[in-house]
Structure formats: C-alpha cells, structure tokens
C-alpha positions, -999 to +999 in steps of 0.1 A: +426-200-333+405-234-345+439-246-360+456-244-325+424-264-310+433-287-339+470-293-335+462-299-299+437-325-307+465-347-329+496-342-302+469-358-281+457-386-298+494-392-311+508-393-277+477-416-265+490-440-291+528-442-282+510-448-245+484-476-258+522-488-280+544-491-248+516-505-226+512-530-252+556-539-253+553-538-214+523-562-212+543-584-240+569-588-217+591-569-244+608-550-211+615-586-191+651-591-195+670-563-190+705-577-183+709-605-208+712-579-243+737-559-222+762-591-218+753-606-248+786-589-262+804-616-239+787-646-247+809-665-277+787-680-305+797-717-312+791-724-350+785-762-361+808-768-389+797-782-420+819-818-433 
C-alpha cells in the first residue's frame, strides 16, 4: 500500500513540473506567434551569393 502512496507522490510532483515548464514557455512568450511557423513553408529564402 506505501508504494501506491509513493507513485502518487512522483505523478504529482512530475506533473507540477511540466505545469511550472509551460507556465514558464507561456510567460516567455514561446506561444506568441502562432501563424508565422505555419506559412513559413511559403516564404522563399533569398541567399546572398558569394563572388
């Protein structure tokens, strides 16, 4: 029975830190632009060639 109390103890703190990890990309502004990477496809690279 204690190992069940333990297992529940690390899901918990593990799920706390992927909480404290996407509170920390949302308040990096990692979520911002959300339409740019999905047209980046479309956007043509220029290249500076070398003489």
């Amino acid at each position: 029975m204690k190992i069940i109390f333990v297992l529940i103890l690390i899901s918990l703190l593990i799920a706390l830190g992927f909480l404290a990890a996407f509170f920390w990309a949302v308040k990096s502004g990692q979520y911002e632009d959300d339409y740019t990477p999905s047209v980046r496809i479309l956007f043509e690279d220029t290249k500076k060639e070398k003489k």
